[in-house]
C-alpha positions, 0 to 999 in steps of 0.5 A, spaced: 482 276 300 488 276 305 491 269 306 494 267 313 493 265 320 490 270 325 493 272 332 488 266 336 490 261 330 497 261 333 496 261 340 492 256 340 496 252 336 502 254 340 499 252 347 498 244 344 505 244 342 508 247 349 503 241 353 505 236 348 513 237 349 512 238 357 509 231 357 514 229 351 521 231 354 522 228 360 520 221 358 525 223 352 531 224 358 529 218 362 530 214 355 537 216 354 539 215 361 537 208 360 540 208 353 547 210 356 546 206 362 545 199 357 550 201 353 555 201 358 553 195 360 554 192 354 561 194 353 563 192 361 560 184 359 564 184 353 570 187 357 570 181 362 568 175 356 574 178 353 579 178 358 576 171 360 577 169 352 584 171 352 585 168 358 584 161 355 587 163 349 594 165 351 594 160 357 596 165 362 593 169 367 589 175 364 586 181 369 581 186 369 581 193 373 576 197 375 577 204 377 571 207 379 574 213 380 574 215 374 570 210 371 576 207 367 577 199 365 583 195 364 585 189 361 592 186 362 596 181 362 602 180 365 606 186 364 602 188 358 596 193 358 592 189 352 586 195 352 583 201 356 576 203 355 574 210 358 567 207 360 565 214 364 567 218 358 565 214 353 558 212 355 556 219 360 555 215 366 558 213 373 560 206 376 562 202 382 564 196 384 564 191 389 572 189 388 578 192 385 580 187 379 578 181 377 583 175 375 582 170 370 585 163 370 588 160 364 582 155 364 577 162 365 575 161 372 575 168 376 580 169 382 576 171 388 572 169 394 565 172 392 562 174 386 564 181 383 558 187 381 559 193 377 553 197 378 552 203 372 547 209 373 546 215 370 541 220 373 535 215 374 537 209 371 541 203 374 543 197 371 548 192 374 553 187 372 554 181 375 561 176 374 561 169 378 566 167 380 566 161 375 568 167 371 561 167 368 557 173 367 551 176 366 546 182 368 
């Protein structure tokens, strides 16, 4: 008596495995993207809550450049770069802003007539930050 698996055994079992992936994968994809794109997310928040604390704290002006380009942020005060984030490289995504740079006050109110935006996508998935003009920001 042979032990094992006939010709048909496996192809059916092949056939259920490849259906089974063609409806798993691209739920699979778009899960990442939307991973990569809320972690970017986070990252951005917690630059602008950082440049609006360290504002407060060294009671001086505290700036926030965004350079879509190549989806680069930067903090800075003064003449001092205080930290980099690579967000594009980092997180795999892309962003645009409506505004340049964000200034911050001493008391933590943002410079600036509008509200600024930081819209993040990577292939369908989209999030976007929002910062008002109070300083304040949310998604």
């Amino acid at each position: 008596m042979r032990c094992g698996f006939t010709l048909i055994e496996l192809a059916v079992t092949l056939c259920i495995l490849s259906i089974l992936s063609a409806i798993a994968v691209p739920g699979a994809g778009r899960f990442l993207d939307a991973m990569h794109v809320r972690g970017a997310v986070i990252e951005i928040e917690s630059l602008f809550s950082t440049a609006r604390h360290l504002a407060i704290a060294r009671g001086s002006q505290v700036s926030v450049g965004i350079d879509g380009n190549r989806a680069i942020i930067v903090l800075s005060a003064a003449e001092d770069t205080l930290r980099k984030a690579y967000i594009g490289v980092e997180h795999d995504v892309h962003f645009t802003a409506t505004r340049a740079a964000m200034t911050y006050s001493a008391t933590g109110v943002g410079y600036g007539a509008a509200n600024l935006s930081v819209v993040v996508r990577r292939n369908s998935a989209v999030d976007t930050v929002v910062v008002s003009r109070l300083g304040r920001v949310r998604h």
